[in-house]
N, C-alpha and C positions, 0 to 999 in steps of 0.2 A: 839200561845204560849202553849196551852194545848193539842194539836195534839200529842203529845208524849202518856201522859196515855189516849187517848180516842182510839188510836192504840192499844194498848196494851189490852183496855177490849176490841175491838172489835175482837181482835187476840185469845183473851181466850174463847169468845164467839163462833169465829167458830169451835176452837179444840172440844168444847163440841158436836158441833152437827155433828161433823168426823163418822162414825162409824168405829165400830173398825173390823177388817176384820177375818171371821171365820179360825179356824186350819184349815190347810188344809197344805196335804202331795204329792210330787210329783212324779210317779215313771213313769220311762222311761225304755223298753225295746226293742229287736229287736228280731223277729222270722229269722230263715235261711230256707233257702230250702228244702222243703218235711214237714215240718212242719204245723199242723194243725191250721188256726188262731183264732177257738172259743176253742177247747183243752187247747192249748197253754197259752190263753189268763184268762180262768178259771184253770187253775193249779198254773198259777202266783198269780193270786188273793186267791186260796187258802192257797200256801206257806206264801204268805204276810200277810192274816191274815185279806183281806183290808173288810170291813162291809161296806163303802158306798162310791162306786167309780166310774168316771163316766170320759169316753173317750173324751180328749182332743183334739188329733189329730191321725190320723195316716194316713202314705203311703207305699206303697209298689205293691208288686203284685203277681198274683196267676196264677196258669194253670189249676187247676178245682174251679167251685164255686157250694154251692150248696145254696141254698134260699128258706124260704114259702114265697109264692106270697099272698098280701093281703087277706082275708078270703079263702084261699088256704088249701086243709083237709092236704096236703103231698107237701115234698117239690120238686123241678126244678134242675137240674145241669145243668152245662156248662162246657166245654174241650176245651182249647187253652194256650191264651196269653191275662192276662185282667192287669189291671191297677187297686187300689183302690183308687178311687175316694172320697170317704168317708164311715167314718169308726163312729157309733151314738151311744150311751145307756149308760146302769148304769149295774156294776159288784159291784155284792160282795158276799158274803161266803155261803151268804143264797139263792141265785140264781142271775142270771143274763139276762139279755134283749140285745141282740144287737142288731143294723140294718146294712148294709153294701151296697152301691152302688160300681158296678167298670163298667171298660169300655171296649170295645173291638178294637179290632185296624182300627178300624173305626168309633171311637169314639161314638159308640151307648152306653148307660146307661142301667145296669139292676138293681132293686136293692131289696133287702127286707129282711127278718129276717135271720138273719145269723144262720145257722147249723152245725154239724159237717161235714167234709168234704172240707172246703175251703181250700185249697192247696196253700204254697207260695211259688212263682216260684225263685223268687232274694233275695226278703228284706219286712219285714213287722217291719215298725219304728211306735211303740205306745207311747204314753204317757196317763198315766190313771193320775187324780187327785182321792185323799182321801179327805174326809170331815170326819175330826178328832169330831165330834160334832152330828155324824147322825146314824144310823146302817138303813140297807135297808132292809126290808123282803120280801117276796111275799106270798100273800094271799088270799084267794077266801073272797071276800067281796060281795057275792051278785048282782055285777052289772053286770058284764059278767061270761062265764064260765071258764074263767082261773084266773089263780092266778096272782094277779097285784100286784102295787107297793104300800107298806104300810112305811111313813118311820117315825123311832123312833127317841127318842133322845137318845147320848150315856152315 
């Protein structure tokens, strides 16, 4: 007979411990042919203004790639037909981090810091997320010698 109000505070009990989910902004684009995909991908993030953004997904594919290979002083190319396989990191205004694996037509994997010069042969389909709540810097913090990810609030 009282199952009615003990639902009802148990029902207000879980809303409270919901949380509430961060801003957060969606933006979708697609690179064409001959286009650069770290260029590209850092002019959109400029135009947009975005401060802490970070690669959802993307596919597509390229005919040259260029890469640093793990503690690599300089980067690697490649020339053909690759596939992106996956596309990783955080853009925003004040620098950007990517990593990119594709494939080759024998499904071999290369992958590593993405540079300018990645080439897109068909279609390069991104989706970057915004965190309306974050700004991203990069900074020399002492712990290695490049400038890492420092992030603020907005």
């Amino acid at each position: 007979m009282h199952r009615f109000p003990l639902l009802i505070l148990l029902m207000l009990a879980l809303s409270n411990c919901t949380p509430t989910p961060a801003p957060m902004k969606i933006h979708a684009l697609r690179l064409l042919p001959g286009q650069d995909l770290k260029q590209e991908i850092q002019a959109y993030v400029e135009r947009n203004g975005i401060e802490a953004g970070f690669v959802q997904t993307c596919v597509g594919s390229l005919t040259d790639w260029h890469l640093r290979f793990a503690n690599a002083p300089a980067g690697t190319t490649g020339t053909g037909h690759f596939e992106i396989v996956s596309l990783v990191g955080l853009v925003s205004t004040h620098g950007t981090h990517l990593h990119v694996s594709v494939s080759d037509s024998l499904g071999r994997v290369t992958g590593g810091h993405l540079l300018d010069g990645n080439v897109v042969y068909t279609t390069a389909e991104i989706v970057i997320g915004e965190s309306l709540d974050h700004v991203f810097q990069r900074a020399n913090d002492g712990s290695t010698p490049y400038k890492e990810l420092r992030v603020d609030p907005r």
